[in-house]
PATINU-199794 format. One record per residue (C-alpha): residue in three letters; x, y, z; residue number from 1. Coordinates in pm, whole numbers, always signed. Layout:
residuo | u | v | w | num
ALA | X | Y | Z | NUM .
...
***
This chain:
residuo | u | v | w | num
UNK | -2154 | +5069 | -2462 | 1 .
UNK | -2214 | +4750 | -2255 | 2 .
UNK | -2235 | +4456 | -2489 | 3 .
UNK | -2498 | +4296 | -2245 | 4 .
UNK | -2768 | +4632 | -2325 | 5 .
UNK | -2603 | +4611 | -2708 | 6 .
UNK | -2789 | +4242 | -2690 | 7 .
UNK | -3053 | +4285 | -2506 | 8 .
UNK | -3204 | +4624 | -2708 | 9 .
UNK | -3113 | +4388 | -3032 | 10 .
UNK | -3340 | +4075 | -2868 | 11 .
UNK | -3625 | +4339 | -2762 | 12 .
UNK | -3601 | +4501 | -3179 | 13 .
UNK | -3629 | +4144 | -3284 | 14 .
UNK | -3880 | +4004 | -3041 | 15 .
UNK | -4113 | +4354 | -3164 | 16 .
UNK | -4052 | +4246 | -3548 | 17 .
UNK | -4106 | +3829 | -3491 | 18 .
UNK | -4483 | +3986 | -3313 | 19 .
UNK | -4562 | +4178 | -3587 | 20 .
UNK | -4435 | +3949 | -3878 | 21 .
UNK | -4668 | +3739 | -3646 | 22 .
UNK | -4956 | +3987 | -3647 | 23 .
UNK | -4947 | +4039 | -4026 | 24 .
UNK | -4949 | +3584 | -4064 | 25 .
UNK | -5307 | +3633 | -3918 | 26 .
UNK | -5425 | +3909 | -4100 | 27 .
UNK | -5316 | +3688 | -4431 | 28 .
UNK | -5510 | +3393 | -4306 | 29 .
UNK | -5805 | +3617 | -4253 | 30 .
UNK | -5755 | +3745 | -4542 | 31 .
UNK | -5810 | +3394 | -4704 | 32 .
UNK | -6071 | +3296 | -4493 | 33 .
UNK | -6242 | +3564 | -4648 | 34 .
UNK | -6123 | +3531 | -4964 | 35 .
UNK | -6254 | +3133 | -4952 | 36 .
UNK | -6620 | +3257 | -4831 | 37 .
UNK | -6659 | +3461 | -5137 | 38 .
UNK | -6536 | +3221 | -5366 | 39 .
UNK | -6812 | +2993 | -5227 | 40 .
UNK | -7094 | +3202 | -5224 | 41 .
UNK | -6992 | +3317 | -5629 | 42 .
UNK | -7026 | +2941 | -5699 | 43 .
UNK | -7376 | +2940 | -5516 | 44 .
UNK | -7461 | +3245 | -5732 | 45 .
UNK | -7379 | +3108 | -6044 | 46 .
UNK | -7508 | +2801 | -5985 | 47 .
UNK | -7868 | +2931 | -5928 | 48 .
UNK | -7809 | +3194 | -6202 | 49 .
UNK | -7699 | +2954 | -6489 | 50 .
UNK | -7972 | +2671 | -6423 | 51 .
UNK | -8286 | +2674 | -6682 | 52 .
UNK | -8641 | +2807 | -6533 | 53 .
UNK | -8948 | +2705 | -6747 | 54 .
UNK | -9237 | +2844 | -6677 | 55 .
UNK | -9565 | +2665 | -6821 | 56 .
UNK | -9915 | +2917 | -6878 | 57 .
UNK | -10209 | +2678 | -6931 | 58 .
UNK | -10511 | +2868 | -7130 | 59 .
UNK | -10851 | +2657 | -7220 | 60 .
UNK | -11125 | +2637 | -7496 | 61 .
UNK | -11419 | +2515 | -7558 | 62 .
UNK | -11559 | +2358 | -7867 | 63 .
UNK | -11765 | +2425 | -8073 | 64 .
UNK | -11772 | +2839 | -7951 | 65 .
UNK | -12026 | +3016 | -7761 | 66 .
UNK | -12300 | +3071 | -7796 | 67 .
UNK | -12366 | +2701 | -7869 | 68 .
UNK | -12271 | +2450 | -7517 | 69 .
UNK | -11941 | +2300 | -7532 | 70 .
UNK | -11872 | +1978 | -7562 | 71 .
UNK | -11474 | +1941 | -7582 | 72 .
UNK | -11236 | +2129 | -7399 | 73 .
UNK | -10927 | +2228 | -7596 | 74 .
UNK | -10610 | +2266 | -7300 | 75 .
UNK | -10299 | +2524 | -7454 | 76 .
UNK | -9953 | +2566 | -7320 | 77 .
UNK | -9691 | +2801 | -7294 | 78 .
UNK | -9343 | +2693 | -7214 | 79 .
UNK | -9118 | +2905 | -7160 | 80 .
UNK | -8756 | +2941 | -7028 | 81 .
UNK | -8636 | +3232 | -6861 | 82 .
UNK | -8335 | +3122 | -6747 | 83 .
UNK | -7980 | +3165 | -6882 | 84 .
UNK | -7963 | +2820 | -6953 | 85 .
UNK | -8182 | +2598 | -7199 | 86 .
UNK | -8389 | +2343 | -7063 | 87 .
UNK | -8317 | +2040 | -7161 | 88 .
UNK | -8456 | +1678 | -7128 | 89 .
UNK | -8815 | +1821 | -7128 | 90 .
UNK | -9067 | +1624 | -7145 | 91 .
UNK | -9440 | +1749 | -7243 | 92 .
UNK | -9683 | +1428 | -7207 | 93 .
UNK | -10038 | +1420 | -7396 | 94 .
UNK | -10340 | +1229 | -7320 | 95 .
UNK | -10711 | +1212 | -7413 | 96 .
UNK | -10913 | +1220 | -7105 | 97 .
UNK | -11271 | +1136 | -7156 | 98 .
UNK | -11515 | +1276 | -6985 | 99 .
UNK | -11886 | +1410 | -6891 | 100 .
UNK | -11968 | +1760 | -6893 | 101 .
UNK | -12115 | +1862 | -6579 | 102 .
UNK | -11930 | +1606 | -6369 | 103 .
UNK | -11680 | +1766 | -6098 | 104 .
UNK | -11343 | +1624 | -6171 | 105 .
UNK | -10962 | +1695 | -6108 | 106 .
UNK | -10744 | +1620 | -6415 | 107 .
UNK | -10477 | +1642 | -6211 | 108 .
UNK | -10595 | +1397 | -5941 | 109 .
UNK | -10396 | +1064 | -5996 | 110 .
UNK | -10663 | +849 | -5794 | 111 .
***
């Protein structure tokens, strides 16, 4: 056999393997690319899974009971966390607001 064909059938064998030890490089880096975008989006997920969600249900009375007219308002809440997480640093603020019966007016207005 010539030794020139010898060489060039071993240089076309190697140039097939060096493309598809090529080939198989970028199907490893997609393979982390992908590999990196799910990593990020289980941090997102945990993130918004492990963080405390309190949930506040306001119920109201008046005093003294029907059938007589009110003349206090007695304000109740609820807090509760749902979350997997407990909530922490809560604060719950109270306050005597006094005011008229009859009057239209926002507690929550800050004005």
């Amino acid at each position: 056999m010539n030794p020139t064909a010898t060489f060039v059938a071993v240089s076309a064998i190697a140039t097939i393997f060096i493309a598809w030890f090529t080939y198989t490089l970028n199907v490893t880096d997609n393979l982390w690319g992908v590999t990196d975008k799910t990593l990020r989006h289980a941090e997102r997920t945990t993130q918004s899974e492990l963080r405390a969600y309190v949930y506040i249900v306001m119920t109201t009375v008046g005093y003294p009971f029907p059938p007589q007219v009110p003349q206090f308002i007695g304000i109740g809440f609820k807090i509760t966390n749902s979350g997997q997480t407990w909530a922490r640093n809560l604060v719950v603020r109270k306050e005597r607001i006094d005011r008229e019966f009859g009057v239209e007016y926002d507690p929550w207005d800050r004005r």
